[in-house]
C-alpha positions as CSV (number, residue, x, y, z in Angstrom):
1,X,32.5,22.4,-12.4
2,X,30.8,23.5,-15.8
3,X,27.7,21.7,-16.8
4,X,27.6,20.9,-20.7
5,X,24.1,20.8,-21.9
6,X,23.2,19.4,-26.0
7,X,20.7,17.8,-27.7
8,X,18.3,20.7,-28.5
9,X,17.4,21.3,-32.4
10,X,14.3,21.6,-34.6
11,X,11.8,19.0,-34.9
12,X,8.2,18.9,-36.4
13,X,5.1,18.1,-33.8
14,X,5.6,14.2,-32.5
15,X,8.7,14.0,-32.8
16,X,11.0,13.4,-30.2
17,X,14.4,14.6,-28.6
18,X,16.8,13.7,-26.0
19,X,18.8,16.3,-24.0
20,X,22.0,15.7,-22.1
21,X,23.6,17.2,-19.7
22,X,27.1,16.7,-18.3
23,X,29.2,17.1,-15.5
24,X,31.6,15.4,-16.7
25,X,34.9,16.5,-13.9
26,X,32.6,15.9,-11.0
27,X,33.3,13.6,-8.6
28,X,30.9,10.8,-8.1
29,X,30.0,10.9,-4.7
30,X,29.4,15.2,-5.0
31,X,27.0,14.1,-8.2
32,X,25.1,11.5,-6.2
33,X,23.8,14.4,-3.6
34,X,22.5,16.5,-6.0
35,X,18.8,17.2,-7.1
36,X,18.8,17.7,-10.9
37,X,16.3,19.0,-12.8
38,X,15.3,20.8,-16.8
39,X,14.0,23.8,-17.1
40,X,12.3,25.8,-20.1
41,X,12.6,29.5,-20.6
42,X,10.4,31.2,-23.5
43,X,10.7,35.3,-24.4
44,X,8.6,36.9,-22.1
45,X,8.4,34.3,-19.1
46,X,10.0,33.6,-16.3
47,X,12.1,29.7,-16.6
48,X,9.6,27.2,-15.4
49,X,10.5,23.8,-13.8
50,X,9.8,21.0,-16.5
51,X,10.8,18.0,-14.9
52,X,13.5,17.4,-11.9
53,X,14.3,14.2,-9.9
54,X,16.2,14.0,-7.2
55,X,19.5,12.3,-5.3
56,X,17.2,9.3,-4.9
57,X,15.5,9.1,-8.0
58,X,12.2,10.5,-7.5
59,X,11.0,12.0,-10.5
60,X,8.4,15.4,-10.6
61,X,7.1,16.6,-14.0
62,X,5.2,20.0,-14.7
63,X,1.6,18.9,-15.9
64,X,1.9,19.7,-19.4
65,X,5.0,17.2,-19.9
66,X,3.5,14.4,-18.1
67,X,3.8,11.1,-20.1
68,X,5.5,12.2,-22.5
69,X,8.8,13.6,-21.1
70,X,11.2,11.5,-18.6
71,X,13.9,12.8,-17.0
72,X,16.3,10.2,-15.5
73,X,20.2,10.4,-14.7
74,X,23.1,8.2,-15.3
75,X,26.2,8.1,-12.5
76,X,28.8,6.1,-14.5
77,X,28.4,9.2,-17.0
78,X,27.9,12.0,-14.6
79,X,25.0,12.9,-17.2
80,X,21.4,13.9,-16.4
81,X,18.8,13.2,-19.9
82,X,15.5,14.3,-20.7
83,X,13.9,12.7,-23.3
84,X,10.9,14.3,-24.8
85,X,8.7,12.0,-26.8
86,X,5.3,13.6,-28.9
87,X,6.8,16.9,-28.5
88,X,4.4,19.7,-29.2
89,X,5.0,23.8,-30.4
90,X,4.5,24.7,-27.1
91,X,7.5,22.6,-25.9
92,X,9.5,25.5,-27.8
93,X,12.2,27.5,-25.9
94,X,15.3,26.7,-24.2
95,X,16.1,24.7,-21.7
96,X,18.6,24.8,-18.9
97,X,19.5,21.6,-17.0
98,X,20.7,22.5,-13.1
99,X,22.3,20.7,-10.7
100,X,21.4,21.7,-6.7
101,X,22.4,20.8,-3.0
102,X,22.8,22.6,-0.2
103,X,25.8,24.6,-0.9
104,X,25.7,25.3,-4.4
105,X,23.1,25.8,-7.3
106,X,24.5,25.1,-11.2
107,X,23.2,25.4,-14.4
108,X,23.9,24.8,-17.5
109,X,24.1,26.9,-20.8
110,X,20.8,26.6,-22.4
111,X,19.8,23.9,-25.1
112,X,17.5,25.7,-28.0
113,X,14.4,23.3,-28.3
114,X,11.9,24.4,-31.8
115,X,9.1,22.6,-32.1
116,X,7.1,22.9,-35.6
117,X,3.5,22.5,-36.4
């Protein structure tokens, strides 16, 4: 199962994106089980966890994104968003969305995020 991540581009500071992520062959009961989350990666550092929530909904965000990013998922669609409002120049890099359960740990192929001042 490939996940399909989109929705990255360039935006000036306060502006706001939406990222999507789909798994779109997976069968609905496998994507119910599994604890989705975005992650950033800029050059130089190691990917960081921005916001994940999990089979039942409950939502963690890294401090820096806190109300201004929300992650959330839709089932019908087999799609996981994050949708980052006031975005900053520090919210630059890419981000990975990635889909974990016990047996198996996905990711996507990277969305490119630029944020200008």
């Amino acid at each position: 199962v490939q996940l399909q991540a989109s929705g990255g581009g360039l935006v000036q500071a306060g502006g706001s994106l939406r990222l999507s992520c789909a798994a779109s062959r997976m069968i609905l009961s496998v994507f119910w089980g599994y604890n989705m989350g975005w992650y950033r990666q800029t050059p130089g550092k190691e990917r960081e966890m921005v916001a994940v929530i999990s089979s039942d909904r409950a939502t963690k965000y890294e401090d820096s994104v806190k109300g201004r990013f929300t992650i959330s998922k839709d089932n019908t669609k087999r799609t996981v968003y994050l949708q980052m409002n006031s975005l900053k120049p520090e919210d630059t890099g890419v981000y990975y969305c990635n889909f974990k359960d016990a047996n198996s740990d996905l990711w996507g192929q990277g969305t490119q995020v630029t944020v200008s001042s």
